[in-house]
C-alpha positions as CSV (number, residue, x, y, z in Angstrom):
1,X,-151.1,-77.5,-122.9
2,X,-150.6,-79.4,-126.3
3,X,-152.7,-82.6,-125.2
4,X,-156.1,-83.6,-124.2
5,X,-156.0,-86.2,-121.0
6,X,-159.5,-86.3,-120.5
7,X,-163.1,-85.7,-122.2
8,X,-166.2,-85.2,-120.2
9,X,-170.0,-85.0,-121.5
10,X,-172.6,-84.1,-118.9
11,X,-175.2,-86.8,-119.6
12,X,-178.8,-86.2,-118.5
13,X,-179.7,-89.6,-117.4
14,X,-176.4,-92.0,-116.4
15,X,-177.8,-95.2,-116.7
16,X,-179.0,-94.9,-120.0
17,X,-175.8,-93.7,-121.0
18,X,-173.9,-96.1,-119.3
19,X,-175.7,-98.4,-121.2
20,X,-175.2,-96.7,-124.2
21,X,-171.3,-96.2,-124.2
22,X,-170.0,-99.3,-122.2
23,X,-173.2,-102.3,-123.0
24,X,-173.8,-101.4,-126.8
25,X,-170.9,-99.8,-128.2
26,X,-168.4,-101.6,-125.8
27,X,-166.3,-98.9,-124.3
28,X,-164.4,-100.3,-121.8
29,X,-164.6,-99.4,-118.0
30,X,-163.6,-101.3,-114.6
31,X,-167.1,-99.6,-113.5
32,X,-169.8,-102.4,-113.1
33,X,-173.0,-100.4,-111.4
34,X,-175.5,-99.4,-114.1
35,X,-175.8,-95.9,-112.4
36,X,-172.6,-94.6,-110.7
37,X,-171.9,-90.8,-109.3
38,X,-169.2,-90.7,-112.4
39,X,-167.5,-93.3,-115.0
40,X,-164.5,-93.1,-116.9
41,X,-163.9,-95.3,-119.9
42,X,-160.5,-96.6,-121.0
43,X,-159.9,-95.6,-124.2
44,X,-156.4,-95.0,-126.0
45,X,-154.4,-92.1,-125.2
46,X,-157.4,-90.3,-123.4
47,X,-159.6,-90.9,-121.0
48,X,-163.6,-90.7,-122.2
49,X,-166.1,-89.5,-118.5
50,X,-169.9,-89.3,-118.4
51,X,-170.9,-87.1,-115.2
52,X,-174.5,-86.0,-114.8
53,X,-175.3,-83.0,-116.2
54,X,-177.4,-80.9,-113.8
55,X,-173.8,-81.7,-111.3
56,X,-171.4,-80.7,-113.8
57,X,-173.1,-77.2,-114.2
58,X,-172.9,-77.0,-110.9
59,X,-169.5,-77.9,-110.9
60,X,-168.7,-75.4,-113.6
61,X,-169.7,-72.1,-111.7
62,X,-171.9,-72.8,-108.5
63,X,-173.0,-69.0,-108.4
64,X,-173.7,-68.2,-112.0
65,X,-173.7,-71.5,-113.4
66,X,-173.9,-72.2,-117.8
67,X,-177.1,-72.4,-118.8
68,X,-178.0,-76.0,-120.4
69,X,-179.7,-75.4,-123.7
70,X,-180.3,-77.7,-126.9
71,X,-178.9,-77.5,-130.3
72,X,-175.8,-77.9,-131.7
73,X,-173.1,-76.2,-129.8
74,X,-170.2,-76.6,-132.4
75,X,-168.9,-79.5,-131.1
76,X,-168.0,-83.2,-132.3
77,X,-166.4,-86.2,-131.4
78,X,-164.4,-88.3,-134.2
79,X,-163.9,-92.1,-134.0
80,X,-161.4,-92.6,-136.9
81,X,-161.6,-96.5,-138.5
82,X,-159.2,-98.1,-140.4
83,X,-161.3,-99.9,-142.9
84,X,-163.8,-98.0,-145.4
85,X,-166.4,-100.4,-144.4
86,X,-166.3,-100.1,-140.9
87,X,-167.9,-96.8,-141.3
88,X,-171.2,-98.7,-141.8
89,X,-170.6,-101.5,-139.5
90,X,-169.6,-98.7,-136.8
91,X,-172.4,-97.0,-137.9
92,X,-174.9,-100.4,-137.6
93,X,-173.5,-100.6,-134.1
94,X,-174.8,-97.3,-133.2
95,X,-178.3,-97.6,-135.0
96,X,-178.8,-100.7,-132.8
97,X,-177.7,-99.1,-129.8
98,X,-180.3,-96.1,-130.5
99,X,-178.4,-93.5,-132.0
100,X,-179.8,-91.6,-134.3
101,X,-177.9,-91.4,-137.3
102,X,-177.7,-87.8,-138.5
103,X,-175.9,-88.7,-142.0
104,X,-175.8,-92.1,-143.1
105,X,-172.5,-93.4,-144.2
106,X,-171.1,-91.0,-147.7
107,X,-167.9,-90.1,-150.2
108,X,-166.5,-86.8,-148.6
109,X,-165.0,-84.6,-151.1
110,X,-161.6,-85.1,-149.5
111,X,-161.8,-88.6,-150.3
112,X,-162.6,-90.1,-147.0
113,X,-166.0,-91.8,-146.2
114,X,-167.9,-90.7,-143.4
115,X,-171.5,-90.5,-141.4
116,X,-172.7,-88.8,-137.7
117,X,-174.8,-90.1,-135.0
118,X,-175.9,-88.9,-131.8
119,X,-176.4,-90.4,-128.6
120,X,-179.6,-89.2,-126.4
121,X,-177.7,-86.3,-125.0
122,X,-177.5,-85.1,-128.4
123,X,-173.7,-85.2,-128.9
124,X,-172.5,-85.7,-132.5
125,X,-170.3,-88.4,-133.4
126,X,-168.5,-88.6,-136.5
127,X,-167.2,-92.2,-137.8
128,X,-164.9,-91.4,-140.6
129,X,-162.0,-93.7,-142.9
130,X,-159.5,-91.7,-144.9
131,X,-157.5,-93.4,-147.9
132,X,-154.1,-91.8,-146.5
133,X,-155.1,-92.4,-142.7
134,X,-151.9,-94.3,-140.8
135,X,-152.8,-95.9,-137.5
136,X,-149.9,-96.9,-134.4
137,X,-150.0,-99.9,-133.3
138,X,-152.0,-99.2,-130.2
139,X,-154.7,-98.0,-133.0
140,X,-154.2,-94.5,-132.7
141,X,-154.3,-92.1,-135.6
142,X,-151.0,-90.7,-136.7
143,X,-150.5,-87.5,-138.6
Protein backbone atom coordinates (compact mmCIF):
# COMPACT_ATOMS: atom_id res chain seq x y z
CA UNK A 1 0.00 0.00 0.00
CA UNK A 2 2.77 2.53 -0.87
CA UNK A 3 0.44 4.90 -2.94
CA UNK A 4 -2.49 7.13 -2.68
CA UNK A 5 -5.08 6.57 -5.80
CA UNK A 6 -7.69 8.63 -4.58
CA UNK A 7 -8.55 11.60 -2.04
CA UNK A 8 -11.98 12.26 -0.86
CA UNK A 9 -13.36 15.35 1.32
CA UNK A 10 -16.89 15.17 2.50
CA UNK A 11 -18.13 18.59 1.55
CA UNK A 12 -21.21 19.97 3.28
CA UNK A 13 -22.83 21.72 0.46
CA UNK A 14 -21.74 20.27 -3.28
CA UNK A 15 -22.51 23.02 -5.37
CA UNK A 16 -20.64 25.48 -3.65
CA UNK A 17 -17.80 23.28 -3.72
CA UNK A 18 -18.13 22.34 -7.09
CA UNK A 19 -17.84 25.82 -7.72
CA UNK A 20 -15.17 26.24 -5.62
CA UNK A 21 -12.68 23.48 -6.92
CA UNK A 22 -13.62 23.07 -10.66
CA UNK A 23 -15.11 27.21 -11.63
CA UNK A 24 -12.51 29.23 -9.52
CA UNK A 25 -9.45 27.25 -9.00
CA UNK A 26 -9.90 25.25 -12.33
CA UNK A 27 -9.63 21.64 -11.33
CA UNK A 28 -10.45 19.68 -14.11
CA UNK A 29 -13.46 17.26 -14.31
CA UNK A 30 -15.60 15.71 -17.26
CA UNK A 31 -18.54 16.49 -14.68
CA UNK A 32 -20.73 19.41 -15.99
CA UNK A 33 -23.91 19.53 -13.39
CA UNK A 34 -23.28 22.20 -10.69
CA UNK A 35 -24.65 19.58 -8.07
CA UNK A 36 -23.91 15.95 -8.77
CA UNK A 37 -24.30 12.75 -6.23
CA UNK A 38 -20.27 12.67 -6.45
CA UNK A 39 -17.30 14.40 -8.65
CA UNK A 40 -13.99 13.37 -9.27
CA UNK A 41 -11.36 15.75 -10.53
CA UNK A 42 -8.45 14.79 -12.83
CA UNK A 43 -5.48 15.74 -11.32
CA UNK A 44 -1.92 14.14 -11.75
CA UNK A 45 -1.12 10.86 -10.41
CA UNK A 46 -4.26 10.92 -8.08
CA UNK A 47 -7.53 11.37 -8.33
CA UNK A 48 -9.11 14.52 -6.03
CA UNK A 49 -13.45 13.47 -5.05
CA UNK A 50 -15.97 15.75 -3.25
CA UNK A 51 -18.91 13.50 -1.79
CA UNK A 52 -21.38 15.06 0.54
CA UNK A 53 -20.60 14.82 3.86
CA UNK A 54 -23.70 13.75 5.87
CA UNK A 55 -23.51 10.47 2.92
CA UNK A 56 -19.92 9.75 3.50
CA UNK A 57 -20.48 9.29 7.32
CA UNK A 58 -22.94 7.21 6.40
CA UNK A 59 -20.91 5.48 4.23
CA UNK A 60 -18.14 5.16 6.76
CA UNK A 61 -20.08 3.02 9.47
CA UNK A 62 -24.01 3.06 8.90
CA UNK A 63 -24.51 1.80 12.62
CA UNK A 64 -22.10 3.83 14.65
CA UNK A 65 -21.18 6.28 12.22
CA UNK A 66 -17.93 9.25 13.00
CA UNK A 67 -19.18 11.96 14.46
CA UNK A 68 -18.63 15.35 12.16
CA UNK A 69 -17.11 18.00 14.38
CA UNK A 70 -15.14 21.39 13.58
CA UNK A 71 -11.62 22.21 14.09
CA UNK A 72 -8.60 21.18 12.87
CA UNK A 73 -8.36 17.51 12.55
CA UNK A 74 -4.45 17.28 11.71
CA UNK A 75 -4.85 17.18 8.32
CA UNK A 76 -3.56 19.13 5.12
CA UNK A 77 -3.47 19.13 1.59
CA UNK A 78 -0.13 20.45 -0.33
CA UNK A 79 -0.20 21.96 -3.82
CA UNK A 80 3.64 22.27 -4.45
CA UNK A 81 4.54 25.30 -7.27
CA UNK A 82 7.41 25.61 -9.10
CA UNK A 83 7.97 29.33 -9.10
CA UNK A 84 8.48 31.32 -5.71
CA UNK A 85 5.92 33.72 -6.89
CA UNK A 86 3.28 31.57 -7.68
CA UNK A 87 2.77 31.04 -4.02
CA UNK A 88 1.00 34.53 -4.12
CA UNK A 89 -0.58 34.30 -7.43
CA UNK A 90 -1.88 30.63 -6.17
CA UNK A 91 -2.71 32.26 -3.23
CA UNK A 92 -4.69 35.47 -5.11
CA UNK A 93 -6.53 32.68 -6.96
CA UNK A 94 -7.84 31.30 -3.79
CA UNK A 95 -8.64 34.76 -2.01
CA UNK A 96 -10.85 35.44 -5.12
CA UNK A 97 -12.47 32.22 -5.06
CA UNK A 98 -13.41 32.80 -1.19
CA UNK A 99 -10.83 31.06 0.74
CA UNK A 100 -9.84 32.28 3.60
CA UNK A 101 -6.27 32.61 3.73
CA UNK A 102 -5.01 31.33 7.14
CA UNK A 103 -1.25 32.57 6.54
CA UNK A 104 -0.50 34.89 3.90
CA UNK A 105 2.34 33.94 1.62
CA UNK A 106 6.06 33.74 4.09
CA UNK A 107 10.05 32.64 4.22
CA UNK A 108 9.87 29.09 5.96
CA UNK A 109 12.86 28.39 7.91
CA UNK A 110 13.79 25.54 5.60
CA UNK A 111 14.02 27.88 2.89
CA UNK A 112 10.90 27.41 1.03
CA UNK A 113 8.07 30.01 0.82
CA UNK A 114 4.74 29.09 1.77
CA UNK A 115 0.98 30.29 2.91
CA UNK A 116 -2.57 28.13 3.91
CA UNK A 117 -6.13 28.67 2.87
CA UNK A 118 -9.19 27.00 3.49
CA UNK A 119 -12.08 26.21 1.48
CA UNK A 120 -15.72 26.47 3.28
CA UNK A 121 -15.45 23.01 4.53
CA UNK A 122 -12.64 24.13 6.48
CA UNK A 123 -9.87 22.03 4.87
CA UNK A 124 -6.36 23.48 4.96
CA UNK A 125 -4.44 23.92 1.96
CA UNK A 126 -0.90 24.63 1.87
CA UNK A 127 0.73 26.29 -1.38
CA UNK A 128 4.43 25.97 -0.89
CA UNK A 129 7.89 26.57 -3.51
CA UNK A 130 11.08 24.96 -2.31
CA UNK A 131 14.60 26.25 -3.70
CA UNK A 132 15.68 22.45 -4.17
CA UNK A 133 12.06 21.27 -5.38
CA UNK A 134 12.44 19.07 -8.90
CA UNK A 135 9.28 18.63 -10.85
CA UNK A 136 8.63 15.55 -13.79
CA UNK A 137 7.54 16.59 -16.70
CA UNK A 138 3.87 15.81 -16.07
CA UNK A 139 4.40 18.49 -13.14
CA UNK A 140 4.70 16.15 -10.38
CA UNK A 141 7.08 16.62 -7.50
CA UNK A 142 10.10 14.39 -7.39
CA UNK A 143 12.00 13.46 -4.37
Amino acid sequence: MNKITCICLGVRDMKKSIQFYRDKLGFQTEEKGDNPNVVFFNTPGTKFELFPLELLVEDICKDAPPKICNGFGGFTLAYNVEQKEDVEKVIEMARNAGAKIVKEPQDVFWGGYHAYFSDMDGYYWEVVWGPDFVFDEKGLLKF
